[in-house]
N, C-alpha and C positions, 0 to 999 in steps of 0.2 A: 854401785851398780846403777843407780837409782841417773848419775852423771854420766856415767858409760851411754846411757839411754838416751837421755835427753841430747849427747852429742849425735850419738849417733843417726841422729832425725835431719841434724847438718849436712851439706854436702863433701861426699869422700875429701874432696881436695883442702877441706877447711880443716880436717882431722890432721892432730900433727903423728909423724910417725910410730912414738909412743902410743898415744891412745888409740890409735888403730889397731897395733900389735894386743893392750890389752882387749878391747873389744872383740875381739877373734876371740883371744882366748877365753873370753866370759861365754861367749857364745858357744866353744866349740865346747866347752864343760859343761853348759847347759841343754846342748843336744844331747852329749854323752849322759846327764843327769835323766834323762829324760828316758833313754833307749832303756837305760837301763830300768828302770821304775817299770816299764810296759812288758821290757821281759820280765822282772817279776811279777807283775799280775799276770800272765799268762801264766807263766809254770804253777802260780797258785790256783788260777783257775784249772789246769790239768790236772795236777793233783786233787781237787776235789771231785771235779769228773768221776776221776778213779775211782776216790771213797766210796762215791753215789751208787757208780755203778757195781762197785764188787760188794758191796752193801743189798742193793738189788739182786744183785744174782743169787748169794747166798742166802735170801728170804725165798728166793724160787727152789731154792733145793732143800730147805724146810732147817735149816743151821742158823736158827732165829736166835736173836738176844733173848736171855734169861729173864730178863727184865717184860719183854712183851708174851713170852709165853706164858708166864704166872700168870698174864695179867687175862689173857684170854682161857685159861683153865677155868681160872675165878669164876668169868664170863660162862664158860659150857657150866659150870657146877651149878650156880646161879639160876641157869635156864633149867636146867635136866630139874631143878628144885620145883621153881614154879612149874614145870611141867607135869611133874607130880604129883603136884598139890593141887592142881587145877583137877587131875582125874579124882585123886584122892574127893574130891568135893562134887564132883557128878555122880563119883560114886555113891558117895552119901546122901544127895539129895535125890539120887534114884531110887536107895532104898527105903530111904524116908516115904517117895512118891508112892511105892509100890506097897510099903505098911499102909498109908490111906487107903487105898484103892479096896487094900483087902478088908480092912475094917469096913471100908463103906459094904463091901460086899454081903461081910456079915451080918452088919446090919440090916443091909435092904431084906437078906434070907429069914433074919429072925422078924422082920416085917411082915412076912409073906406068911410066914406061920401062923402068926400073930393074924393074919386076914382069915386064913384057909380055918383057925381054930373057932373063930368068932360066926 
């Protein structure tokens, strides 16, 4: 090929009519090598097109993979947890707050007693 090549840089009339006849044909199976390799990247590229998008669609109508729905359940369970446990913990430290406040209360009351008896 590599000879095909370098002749071919010569002018037509120096080619004898062998090498010319193969030169064609190197060439006309190298374009045909060619068409052909482009049409299959195209078809593979439409083909994935396809996947993409029917892949897409079917997450728009909620017919998701198995695989991502565990994994966002996980995710809500997860959340609704700490969500929980976050009330779960104001509520505690509310009623924590609200046992002070009364104890203070009591205290100041049994204070006042403590004044008014004195």
């Amino acid at each position: 090929m590599s000879q095909l090549s370098k002749k071919s840089d010569l002018p037509k009339s120096k080619l004898s009519s062998r090498d010319a006849y193969l030169f064609k044909l190197s060439s006309r199976a190298a374009k045909k090598e060619e068409c052909r390799r482009r049409s299959q990247q195209k078809a593979k590229a439409y083909w994935k097109q396809c996947i993409i998008s029917s892949s897409r669609k079917n997450d728009r109508h909620g017919q998701k993979s198995a695989g991502r729905s565990r994994k966002k359940a996980k995710k809500r369970k997860k959340k609704k947890k700490d969500v929980l446990g976050r009330l779960a913990l104001e509520r505690k430290e509310g009623t924590e707050i609200a046992l002070e406040e009364q104890q203070e209360m009591v205290l100041d009351g049994l204070e006042r007693k403590e004044d008014l008896q004195i």
